[in-house]
N, C-alpha and C positions, 0 to 999 in steps of 0.2 A: 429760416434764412441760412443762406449757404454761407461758410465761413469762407473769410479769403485772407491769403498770404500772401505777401507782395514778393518782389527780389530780392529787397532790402533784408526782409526778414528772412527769405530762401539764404542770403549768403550771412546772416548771422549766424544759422543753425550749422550749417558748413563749417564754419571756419570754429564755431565752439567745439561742436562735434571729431573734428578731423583735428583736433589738436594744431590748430593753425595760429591760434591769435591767443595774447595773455604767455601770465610766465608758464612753464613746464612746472608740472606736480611733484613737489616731494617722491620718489621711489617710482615715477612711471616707466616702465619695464618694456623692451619691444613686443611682449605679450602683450601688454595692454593697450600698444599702438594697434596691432594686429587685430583686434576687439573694434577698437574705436572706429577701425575701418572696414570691419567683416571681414577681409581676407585682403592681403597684400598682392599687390599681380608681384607673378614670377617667373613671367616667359624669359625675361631678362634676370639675369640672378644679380643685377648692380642695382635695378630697380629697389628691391628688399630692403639694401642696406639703406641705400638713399632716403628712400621712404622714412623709412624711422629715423635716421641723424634727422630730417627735416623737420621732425614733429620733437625731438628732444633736444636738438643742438649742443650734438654733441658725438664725435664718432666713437660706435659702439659694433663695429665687426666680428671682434671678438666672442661678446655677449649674447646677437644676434647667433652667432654658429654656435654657443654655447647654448642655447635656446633648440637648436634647427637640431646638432647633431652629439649633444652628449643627456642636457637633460629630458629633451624632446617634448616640450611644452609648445615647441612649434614643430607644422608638420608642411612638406615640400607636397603636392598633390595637383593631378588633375579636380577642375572642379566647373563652374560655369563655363558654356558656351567651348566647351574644350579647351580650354586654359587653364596653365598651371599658374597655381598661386600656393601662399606661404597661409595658413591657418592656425590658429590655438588649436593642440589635437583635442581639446574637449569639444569643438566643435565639427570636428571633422565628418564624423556620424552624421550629422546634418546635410554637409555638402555632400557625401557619398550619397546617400538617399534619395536628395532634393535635386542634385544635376548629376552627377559623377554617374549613377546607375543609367540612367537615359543615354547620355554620350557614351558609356561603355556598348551598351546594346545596338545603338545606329554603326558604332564602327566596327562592331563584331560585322554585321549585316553587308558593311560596306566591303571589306577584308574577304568575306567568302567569297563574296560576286566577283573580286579582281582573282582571287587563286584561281575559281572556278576559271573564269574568262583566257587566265595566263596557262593554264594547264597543268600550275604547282600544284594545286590539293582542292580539298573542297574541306566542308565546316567538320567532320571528323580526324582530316591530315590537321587541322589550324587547331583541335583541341588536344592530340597529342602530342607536337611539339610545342605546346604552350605550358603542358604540366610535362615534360620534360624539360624544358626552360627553368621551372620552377624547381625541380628537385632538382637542378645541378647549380641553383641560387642557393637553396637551403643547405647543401652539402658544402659550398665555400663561404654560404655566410656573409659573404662582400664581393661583387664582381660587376667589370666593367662589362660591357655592352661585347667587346670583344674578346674578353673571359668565355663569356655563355657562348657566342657562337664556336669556340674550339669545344665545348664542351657538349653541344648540340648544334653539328654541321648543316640540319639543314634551314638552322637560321639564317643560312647564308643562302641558302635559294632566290632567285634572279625572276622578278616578274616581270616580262617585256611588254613594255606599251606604247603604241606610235609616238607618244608626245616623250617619250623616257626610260627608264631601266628602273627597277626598285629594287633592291634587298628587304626582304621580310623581315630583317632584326629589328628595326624600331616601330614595325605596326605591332610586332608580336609581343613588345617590352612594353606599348603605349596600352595592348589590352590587359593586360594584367596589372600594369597599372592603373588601368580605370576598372579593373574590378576587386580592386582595394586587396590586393594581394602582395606586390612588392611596392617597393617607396624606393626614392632617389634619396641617397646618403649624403654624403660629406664630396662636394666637388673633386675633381682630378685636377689640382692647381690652386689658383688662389679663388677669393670668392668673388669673382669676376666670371668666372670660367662655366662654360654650359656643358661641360661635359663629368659624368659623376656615377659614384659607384653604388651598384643598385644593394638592392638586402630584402629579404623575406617584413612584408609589413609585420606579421603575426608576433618575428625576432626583434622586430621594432621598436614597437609600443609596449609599454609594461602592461596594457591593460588589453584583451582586444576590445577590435572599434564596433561598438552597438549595432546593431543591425537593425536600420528604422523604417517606420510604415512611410511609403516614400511620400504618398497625401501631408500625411503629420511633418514630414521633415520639408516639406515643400512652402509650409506655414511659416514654419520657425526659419527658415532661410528669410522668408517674407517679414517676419518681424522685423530680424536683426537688420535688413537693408533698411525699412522702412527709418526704423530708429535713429540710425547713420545717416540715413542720405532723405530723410521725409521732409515736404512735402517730394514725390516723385507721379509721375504721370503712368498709368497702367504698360502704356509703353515703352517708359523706362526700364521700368521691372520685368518688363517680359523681355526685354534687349538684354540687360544684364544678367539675368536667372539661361537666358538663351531658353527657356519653356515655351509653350504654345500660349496662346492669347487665352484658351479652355482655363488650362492649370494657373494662370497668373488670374486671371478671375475670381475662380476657387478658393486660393489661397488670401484672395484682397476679404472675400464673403467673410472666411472662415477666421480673420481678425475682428473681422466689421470694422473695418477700416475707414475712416472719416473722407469724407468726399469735398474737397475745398478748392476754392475759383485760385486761379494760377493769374497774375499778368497776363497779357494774351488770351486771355478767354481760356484756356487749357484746364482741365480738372485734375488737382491732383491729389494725392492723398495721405494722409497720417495717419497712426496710429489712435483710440481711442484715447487714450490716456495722454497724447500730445499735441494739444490743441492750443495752448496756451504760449504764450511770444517769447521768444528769447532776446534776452537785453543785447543789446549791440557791442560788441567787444570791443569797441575802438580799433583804431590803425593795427594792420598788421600786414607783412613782406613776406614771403615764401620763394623758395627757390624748388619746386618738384620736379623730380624726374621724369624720364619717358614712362608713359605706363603707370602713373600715379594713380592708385584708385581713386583720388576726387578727383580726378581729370577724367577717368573712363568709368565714373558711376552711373552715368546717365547716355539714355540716348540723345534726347534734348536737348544740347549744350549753349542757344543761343544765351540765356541769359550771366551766363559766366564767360563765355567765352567769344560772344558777339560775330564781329565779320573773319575774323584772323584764321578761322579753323585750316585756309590754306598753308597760312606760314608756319601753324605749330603740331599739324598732324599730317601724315604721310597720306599716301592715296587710298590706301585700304581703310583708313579712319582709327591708326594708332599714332598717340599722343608722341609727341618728342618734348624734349625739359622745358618747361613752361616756367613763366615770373607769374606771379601772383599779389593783388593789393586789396586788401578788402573784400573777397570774395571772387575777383573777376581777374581774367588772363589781362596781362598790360604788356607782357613779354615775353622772348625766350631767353635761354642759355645752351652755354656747349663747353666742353673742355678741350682747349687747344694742347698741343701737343707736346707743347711746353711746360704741361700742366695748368696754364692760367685760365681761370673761367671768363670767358666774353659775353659779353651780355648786349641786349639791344630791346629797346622799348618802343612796341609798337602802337601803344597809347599816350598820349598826355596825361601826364603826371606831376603834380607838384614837387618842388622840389627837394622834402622831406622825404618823399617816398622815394626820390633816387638815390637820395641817401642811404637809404633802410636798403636799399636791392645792392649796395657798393659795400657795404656789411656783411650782408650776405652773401654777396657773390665772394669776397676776400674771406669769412669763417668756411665757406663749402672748398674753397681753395684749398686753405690752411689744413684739414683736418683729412683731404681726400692725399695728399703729401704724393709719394712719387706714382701712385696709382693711376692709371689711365682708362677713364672711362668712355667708352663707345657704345651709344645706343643701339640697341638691335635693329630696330625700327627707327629711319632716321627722316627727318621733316625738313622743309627746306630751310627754315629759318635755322637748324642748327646743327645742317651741313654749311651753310654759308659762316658759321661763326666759329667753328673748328677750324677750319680755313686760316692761317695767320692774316692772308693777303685779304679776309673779310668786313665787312663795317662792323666795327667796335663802338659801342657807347657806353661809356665807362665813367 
């Protein structure tokens, strides 16, 4: 008999797992937030910090870049579906393996067909200004984006294309960083800021990073989501891994992965050893960011996020600051420009939990102090609430 887990139980394990609901643990560390979620999105670098005050309550900027750029127990990296994110570097070797190597490969491929096409170089010009790139990184040790191009001019070469113009400096810095070569350091500015100074991985890490059979690390990528985010449907994991439908198969086999009836008739899956019900946390309010990884763990978002996905994700299908009650989206937020957080609730709610969201929105207030934060990726609900002149429900 096929086991089945309902929503209910889908948003209990959520909200234990993601450090959502119940008090914060004695000594939990933004490494162990990092853990709890596999890997933090960090297309946005405010996402990071966000992420963790919301699972600790409590701001910890400091800690966090104490973590990213002195003791480097956390690592800045491309990794799924071509997206940077913030990792524990013990797992980094994972994500290198399991996505980072594939995404590095498709855009070598992509990169020679546009130099070829522009008349800048073909895949032997793109290999020697990429390890001259890199030995005029290792000789400064620390350098911006336009350090390297004085230091190797023809970073600066111009590929012309009907739709645009391109400078080769950031395909040439994105492949070497997707082949686990150099890492993005300590931002230029504060930690808001996307622009940052690059460094030799190798000078990086006190350790280097393992070199894994990409099969084997394609598994254990699959556990840890599985773990975090399970029950998940084959096509969540193949959306989040960005992998083929082949390799997410593979790697569900080579768990043995349990196969359980979803709501909806949908099949999804858990791990061997997690089969058994998680107690209900009681009440819990969340205020996450854009780019939260339990807002973009899944492809499947009806059962948490219901009809709203117009007003809290932009048109490409990235999240903007979501409210959270018990597992499910009930609203957004945004920060006006005054700094005050507006908030607006696009479910019916009791009036306890408006409560808990006016707490919340007034502690994320309090502790983001004169800092102003702008999602990268902005959603209509919270452009409209950045806006002074917007509906406030407060």
């Amino acid at each position: 008999m096929t086991l089945r887990i309902d929503t209910a139980q889908r948003r209990a394990r959520l909200a234990v797992r993601h450090g959502l609901a119940g008090p914060v643990p004695p000594g939990k560390t933004p490494e162990d937030v990092a853990a709890d979620l596999v890997a933090l999105h960090a297309t946005d670098p405010a996402t990071v910090h966000l992420s963790v005050a919301a699972r600790l309550h409590r701001p910890l900027v400091a800690t966090v870049e104490d973590a990213l750029y002195e003791r480097r127990t956390l690592l800045r990296m491309l990794g799924m579906r071509r997206t940077m994110f913030v990792v524990p570097s013990g797992f980094a070797a994972v994500v290198q393996a399991g996505a980072t190597r594939a995404v590095a490969a498709e855009q070598r491929r992509l990169l020679v067909k546009h130099l070829t096409e522009t008349g800048v170089g073909d895949a032997a010009w793109l290999e020697d200004v990429a390890e001259s790139t890199f030995e005029a990184l290792r000789r400064r040790g620390s350098a911006t984006a336009a350090q390297l191009a004085a230091d190797e001019p023809r970073l600066r070469s111009l590929m012309v294309f009907p739709q645009g113009n391109q400078y080769v400096t950031s395909r040439v810095l994105f492949l070497l960083a997707a082949d686990g070569r150099i890492v993005r350091g300590r931002p230029v500015g504060t930690w808001i800021s996307s622009q940052y100074a690059w460094s030799c991985l190798p000078d990086w890490l006190p350790e280097p990073m393992a070199d894994l059979d990409p099969a084997h690390a394609r598994t254990e990528l699959a556990r840890a989501w599985l773990a975090r985010f399970g029950p998940g449907t084959a096509a969540d994991l193949k959306w989040w891994t960005g992998w083929t439908m082949t390799h997410t198969r593979a790697a569900l086999r080579a768990l043995e992965a349990v196969a359980v009836e979803l709501d909806g008739g949908e099949t999804g899956y858990v791990l061997p050893t997690d089969t058994a019900p998680v107690d209900d946390p009681g009440p819990w309010v969340a205020l996450l960011p854009g780019l939260d990884p339990t807002v973009m763990g899944f492809q499947g978002r009806q059962w948490y996020l219901g009809p709203h996905a117009p007003a809290v994700f932009d048109r490409t299908g990235n999240a903007g600051p979501t409210i959270w009650s018990d597992g499910r989206i009930v609203g957004g937020w945004a920060q006006q420009p005054t700094g005050r957080i507006a908030w607006e609730l696009i479910e019916e709610v009791p009036a306890s939990v408006r409560k808990a969201v006016t707490r919340a929105a007034s502690e994320l207030e309090g502790w983001l102090g004169d800092a102003r934060v702008t999602p990268r990726f902005r959603a209509p609900l919270e452009r409209k609430l950045a806006d002074p002149a917007g509906t406030v429900v407060a």
